[in-house]
C-alpha positions as a Markdown table, in Angstrom:
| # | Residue | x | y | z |
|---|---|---|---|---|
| 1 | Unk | -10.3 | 21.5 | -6.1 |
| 2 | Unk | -9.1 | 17.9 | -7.7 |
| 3 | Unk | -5.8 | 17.7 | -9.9 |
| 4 | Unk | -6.0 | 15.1 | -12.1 |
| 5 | Unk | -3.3 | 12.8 | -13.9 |
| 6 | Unk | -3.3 | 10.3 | -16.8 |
| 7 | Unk | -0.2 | 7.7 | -16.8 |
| 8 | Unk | -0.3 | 5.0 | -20.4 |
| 9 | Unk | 1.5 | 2.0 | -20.3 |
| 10 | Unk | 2.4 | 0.2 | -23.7 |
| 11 | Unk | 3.0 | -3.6 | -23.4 |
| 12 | Unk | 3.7 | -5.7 | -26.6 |
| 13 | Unk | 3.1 | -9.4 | -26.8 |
| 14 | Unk | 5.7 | -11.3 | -27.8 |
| 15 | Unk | 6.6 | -15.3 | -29.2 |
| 16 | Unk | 6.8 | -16.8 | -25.9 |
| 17 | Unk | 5.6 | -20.1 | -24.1 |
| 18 | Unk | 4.3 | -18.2 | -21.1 |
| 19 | Unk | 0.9 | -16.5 | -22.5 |
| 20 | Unk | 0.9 | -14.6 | -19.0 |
| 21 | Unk | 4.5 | -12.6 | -19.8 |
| 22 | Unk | 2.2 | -9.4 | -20.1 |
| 23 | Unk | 0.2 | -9.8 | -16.7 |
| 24 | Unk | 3.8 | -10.1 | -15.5 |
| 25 | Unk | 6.0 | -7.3 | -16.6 |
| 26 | Unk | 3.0 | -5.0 | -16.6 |
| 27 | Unk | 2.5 | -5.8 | -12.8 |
| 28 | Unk | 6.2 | -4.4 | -11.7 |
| 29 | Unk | 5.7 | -1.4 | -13.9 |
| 30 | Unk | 1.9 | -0.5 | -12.4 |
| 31 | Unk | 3.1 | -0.9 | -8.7 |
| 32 | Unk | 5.8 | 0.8 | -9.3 |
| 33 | Unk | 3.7 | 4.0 | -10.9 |
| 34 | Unk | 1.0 | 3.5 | -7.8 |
| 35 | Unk | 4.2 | 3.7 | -5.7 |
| 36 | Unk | 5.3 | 7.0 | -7.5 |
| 37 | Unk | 2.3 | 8.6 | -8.0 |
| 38 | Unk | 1.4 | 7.6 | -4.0 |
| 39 | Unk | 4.4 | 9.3 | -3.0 |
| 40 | Unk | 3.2 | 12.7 | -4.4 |
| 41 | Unk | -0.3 | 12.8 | -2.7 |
| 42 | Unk | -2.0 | 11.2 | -5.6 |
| 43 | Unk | -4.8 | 8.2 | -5.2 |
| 44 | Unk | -5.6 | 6.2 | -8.1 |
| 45 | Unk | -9.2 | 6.6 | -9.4 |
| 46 | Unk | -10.0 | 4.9 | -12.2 |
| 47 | Unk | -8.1 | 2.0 | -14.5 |
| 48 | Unk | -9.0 | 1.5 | -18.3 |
| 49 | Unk | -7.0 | -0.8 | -21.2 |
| 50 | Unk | -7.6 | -1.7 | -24.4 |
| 51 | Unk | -5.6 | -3.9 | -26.7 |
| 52 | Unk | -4.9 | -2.7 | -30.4 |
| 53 | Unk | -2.6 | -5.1 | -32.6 |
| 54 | Unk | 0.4 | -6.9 | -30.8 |
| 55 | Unk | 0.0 | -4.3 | -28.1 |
| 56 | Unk | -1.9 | -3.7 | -24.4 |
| 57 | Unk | -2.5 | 0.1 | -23.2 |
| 58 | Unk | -2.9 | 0.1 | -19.9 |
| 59 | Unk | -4.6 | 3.4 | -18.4 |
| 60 | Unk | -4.2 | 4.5 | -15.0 |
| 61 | Unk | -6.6 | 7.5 | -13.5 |
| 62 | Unk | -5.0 | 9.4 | -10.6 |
| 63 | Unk | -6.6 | 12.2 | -8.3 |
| 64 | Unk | -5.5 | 14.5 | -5.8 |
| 65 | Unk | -7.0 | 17.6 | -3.3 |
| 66 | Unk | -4.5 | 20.6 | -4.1 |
């Protein structure tokens, strides 16, 4: 039997220079969930994101046997 979990991650554009500050804060954050989620027997699946407005939703799909 599979247990599954759903992590979101909410990232907001902001006035700035550097039109890849998203890619950039929102990689620390997902390694450090992969890193987490790892850690309790999970594997990550499936990804997904969608932008709405100033903001980025970031999906992550995680599996594991139980």
């Amino acid at each position: 039997m599979k247990e599954y979990k759903l992590e979101s991650l909410i990232y907001y554009s902001k006035l700035t220079t550097d039109k890849e500050h998203i890619i950039k804060d929102s990689t620390k954050d997902i390694q450090a969930k992969l890193d987490e989620y790892a850690r309790m027997g999970y594997h990550l699946v499936s990804t997904d994101a969608t932008d709405f407005g100033f903001a980025v939703y970031f999906y992550l799909y995680f599996e594991r046997d139980v």
